[in-house]
TIVO-628386 format. One record per residue (C-alpha): residue number from 1; residue in one letter; x, y, z. Coordinates in pm, 1 decimal, padded with zeros to 6 digits. Layout:
BEGIN
+------+------+----------+----------+----------+
| resi | resn |        X |        Y |        Z |
+------+------+----------+----------+----------+
|  NUM |    A |        X |        Y |        Z |
...
+------+------+----------+----------+----------+
//
This chain:
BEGIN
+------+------+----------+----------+----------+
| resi | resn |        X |        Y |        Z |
+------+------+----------+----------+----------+
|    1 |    X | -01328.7 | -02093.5 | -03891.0 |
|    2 |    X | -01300.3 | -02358.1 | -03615.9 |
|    3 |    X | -00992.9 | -02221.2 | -03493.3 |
|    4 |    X | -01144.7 | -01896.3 | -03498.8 |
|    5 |    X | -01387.4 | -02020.5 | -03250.2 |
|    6 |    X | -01186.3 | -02248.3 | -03026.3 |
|    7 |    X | -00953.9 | -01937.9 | -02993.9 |
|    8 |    X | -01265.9 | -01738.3 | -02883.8 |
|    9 |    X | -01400.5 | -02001.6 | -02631.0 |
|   10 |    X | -01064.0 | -02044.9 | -02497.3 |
|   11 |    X | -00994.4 | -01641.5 | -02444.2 |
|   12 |    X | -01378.8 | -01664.0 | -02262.7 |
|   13 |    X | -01280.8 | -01952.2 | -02037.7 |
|   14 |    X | -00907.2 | -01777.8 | -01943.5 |
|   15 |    X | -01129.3 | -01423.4 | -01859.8 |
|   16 |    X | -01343.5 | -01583.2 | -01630.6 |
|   17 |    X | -01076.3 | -01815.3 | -01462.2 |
|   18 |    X | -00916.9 | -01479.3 | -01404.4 |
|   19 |    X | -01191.6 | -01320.2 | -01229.0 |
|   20 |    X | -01299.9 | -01604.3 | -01036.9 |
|   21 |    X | -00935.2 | -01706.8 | -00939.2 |
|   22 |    X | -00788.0 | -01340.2 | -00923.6 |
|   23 |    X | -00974.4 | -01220.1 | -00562.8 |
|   24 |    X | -00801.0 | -01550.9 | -00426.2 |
|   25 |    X | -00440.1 | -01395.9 | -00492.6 |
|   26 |    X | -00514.4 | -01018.9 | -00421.2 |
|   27 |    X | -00474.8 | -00893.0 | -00098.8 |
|   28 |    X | -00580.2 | -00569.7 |  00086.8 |
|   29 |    X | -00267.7 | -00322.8 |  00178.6 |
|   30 |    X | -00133.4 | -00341.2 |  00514.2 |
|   31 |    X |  00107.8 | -00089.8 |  00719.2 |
|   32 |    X |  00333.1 | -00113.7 |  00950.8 |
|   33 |    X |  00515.1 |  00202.5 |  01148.0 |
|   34 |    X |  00840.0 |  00184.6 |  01272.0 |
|   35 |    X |  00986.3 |  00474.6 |  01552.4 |
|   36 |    X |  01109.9 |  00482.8 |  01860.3 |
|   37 |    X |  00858.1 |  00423.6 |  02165.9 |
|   38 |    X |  01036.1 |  00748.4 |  02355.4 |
|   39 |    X |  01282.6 |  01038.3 |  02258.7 |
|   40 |    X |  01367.4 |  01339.1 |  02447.5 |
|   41 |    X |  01166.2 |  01645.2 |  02390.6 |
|   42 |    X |  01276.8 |  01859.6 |  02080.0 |
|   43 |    X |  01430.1 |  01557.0 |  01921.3 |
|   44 |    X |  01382.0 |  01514.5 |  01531.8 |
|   45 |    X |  01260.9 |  01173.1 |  01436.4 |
|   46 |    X |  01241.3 |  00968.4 |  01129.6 |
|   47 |    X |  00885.6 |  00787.4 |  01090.6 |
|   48 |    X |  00921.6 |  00464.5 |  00882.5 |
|   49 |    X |  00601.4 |  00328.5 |  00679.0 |
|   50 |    X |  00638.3 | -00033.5 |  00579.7 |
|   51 |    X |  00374.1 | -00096.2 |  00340.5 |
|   52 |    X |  00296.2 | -00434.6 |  00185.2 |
|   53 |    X |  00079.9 | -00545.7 | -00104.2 |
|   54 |    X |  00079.0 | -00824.8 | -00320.3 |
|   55 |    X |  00039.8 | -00778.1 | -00670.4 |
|   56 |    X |  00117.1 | -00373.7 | -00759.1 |
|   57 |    X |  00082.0 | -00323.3 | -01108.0 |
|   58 |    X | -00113.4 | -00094.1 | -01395.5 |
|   59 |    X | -00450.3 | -00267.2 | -01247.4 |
|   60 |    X | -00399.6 | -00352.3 | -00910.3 |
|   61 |    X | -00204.3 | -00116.1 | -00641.3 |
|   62 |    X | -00169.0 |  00057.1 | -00384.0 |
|   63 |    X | -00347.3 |  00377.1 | -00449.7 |
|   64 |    X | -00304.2 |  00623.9 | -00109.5 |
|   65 |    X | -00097.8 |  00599.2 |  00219.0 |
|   66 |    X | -00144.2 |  00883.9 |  00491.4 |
|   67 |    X |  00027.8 |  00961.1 |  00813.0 |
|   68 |    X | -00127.9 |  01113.1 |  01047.0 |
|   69 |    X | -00017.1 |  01249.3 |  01407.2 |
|   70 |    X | -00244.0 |  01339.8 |  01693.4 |
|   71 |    X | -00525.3 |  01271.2 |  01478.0 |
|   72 |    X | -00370.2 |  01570.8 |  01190.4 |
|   73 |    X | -00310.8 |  01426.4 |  00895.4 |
|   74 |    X |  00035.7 |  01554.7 |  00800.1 |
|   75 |    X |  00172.0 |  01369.1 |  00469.6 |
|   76 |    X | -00065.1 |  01206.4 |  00178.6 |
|   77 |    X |  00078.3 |  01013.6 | -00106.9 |
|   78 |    X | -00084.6 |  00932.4 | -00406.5 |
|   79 |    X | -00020.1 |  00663.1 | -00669.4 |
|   80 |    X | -00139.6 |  00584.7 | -00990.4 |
|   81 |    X | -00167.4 |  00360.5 | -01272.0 |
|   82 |    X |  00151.9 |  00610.7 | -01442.8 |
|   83 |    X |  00280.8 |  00648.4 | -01042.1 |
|   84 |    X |  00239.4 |  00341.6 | -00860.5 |
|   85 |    X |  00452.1 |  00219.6 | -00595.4 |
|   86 |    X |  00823.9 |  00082.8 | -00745.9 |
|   87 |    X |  00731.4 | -00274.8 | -00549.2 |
|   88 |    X |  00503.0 | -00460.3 | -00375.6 |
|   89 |    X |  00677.8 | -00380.7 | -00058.0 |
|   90 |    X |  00790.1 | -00020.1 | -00003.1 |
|   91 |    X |  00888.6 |  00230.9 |  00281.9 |
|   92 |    X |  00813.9 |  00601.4 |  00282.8 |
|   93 |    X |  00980.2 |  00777.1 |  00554.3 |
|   94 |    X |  00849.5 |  01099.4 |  00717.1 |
|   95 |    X |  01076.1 |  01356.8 |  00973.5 |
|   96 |    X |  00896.8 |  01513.2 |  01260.2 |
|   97 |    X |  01039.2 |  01727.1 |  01566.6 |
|   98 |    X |  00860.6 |  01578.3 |  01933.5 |
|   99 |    X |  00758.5 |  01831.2 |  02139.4 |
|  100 |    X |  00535.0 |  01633.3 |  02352.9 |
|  101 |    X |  00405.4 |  01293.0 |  02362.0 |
|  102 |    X |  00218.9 |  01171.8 |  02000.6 |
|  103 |    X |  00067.9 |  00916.8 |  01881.4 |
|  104 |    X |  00096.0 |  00848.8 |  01497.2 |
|  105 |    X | -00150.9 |  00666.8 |  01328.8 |
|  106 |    X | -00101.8 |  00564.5 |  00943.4 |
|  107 |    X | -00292.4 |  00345.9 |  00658.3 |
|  108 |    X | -00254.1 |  00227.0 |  00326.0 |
|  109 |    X | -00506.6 |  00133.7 |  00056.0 |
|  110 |    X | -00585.5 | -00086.6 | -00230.2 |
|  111 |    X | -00726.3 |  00045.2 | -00568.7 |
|  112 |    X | -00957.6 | -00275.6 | -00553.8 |
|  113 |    X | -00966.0 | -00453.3 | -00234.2 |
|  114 |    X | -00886.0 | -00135.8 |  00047.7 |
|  115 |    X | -00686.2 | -00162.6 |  00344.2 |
|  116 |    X | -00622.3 | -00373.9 |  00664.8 |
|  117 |    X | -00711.8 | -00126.2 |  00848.5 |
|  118 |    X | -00451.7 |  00167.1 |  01048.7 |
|  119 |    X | -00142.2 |  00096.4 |  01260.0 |
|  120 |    X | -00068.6 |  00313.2 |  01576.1 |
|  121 |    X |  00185.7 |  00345.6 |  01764.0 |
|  122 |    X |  00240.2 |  00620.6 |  02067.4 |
|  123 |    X |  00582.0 |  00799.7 |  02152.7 |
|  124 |    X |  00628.9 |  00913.3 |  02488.2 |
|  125 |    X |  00926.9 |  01175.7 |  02609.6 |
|  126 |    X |  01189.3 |  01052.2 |  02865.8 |
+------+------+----------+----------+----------+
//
């Protein structure tokens, strides 16, 4: 019986270590965009989404990214607890012809915490 309890005290006291401590690890997702700053116009480019977040797993992950160009969102993925992102840090790539000058704006988020925010970045024609 007292091992029963001791067991039961110390379960209690590792729960609430690990949701006092846990926010201290956990971070928000962040994006970064990588393209060039200026192609010619009809030229097919290859939009690179860097997204970093510490701790993916069944609980904690990222959840959405979206890519968005001229202010049109143009690509949404969705992850899961069964579909979650294969690593903390990932890329997702995205092709897109430039007609004229864009600016592409892109964010990730957090099941728990959200995001840092959106990255932007502008490509002009030659």
């Amino acid at each position: 019986m007292k091992h029963n309890r001791t067991f039961t005290w110390i379960a209690i006291a590792f729960l609430l270590l690990t949701v006092w401590v846990a926010p201290v690890f956990a971070n928000k997702s962040s994006i970064s965009i990588e393209a060039p700053d200026a192609v010619s116009k009809g030229t097919e480019i290859t939009i690179k989404l860097n997204v970093t977040h510490q701790g993916n797993n069944w609980f904690h992950h990222t959840n959405w990214v979206y890519l968005k160009i001229n202010g049109e969102e143009v690509q949404r993925w969705e992850f899961t607890r069964e579909n979650k992102p294969a690593s903390e840090n990932f890329t997702l790539t995205f092709t897109y012809k430039v007609e004229a000058p864009i600016e592409i704006m892109a964010e990730a988020n957090c099941n728990l915490h959200g995001g840092q925010g959106p990255a932007k970045l502008k490509i002009n024609l030659k």
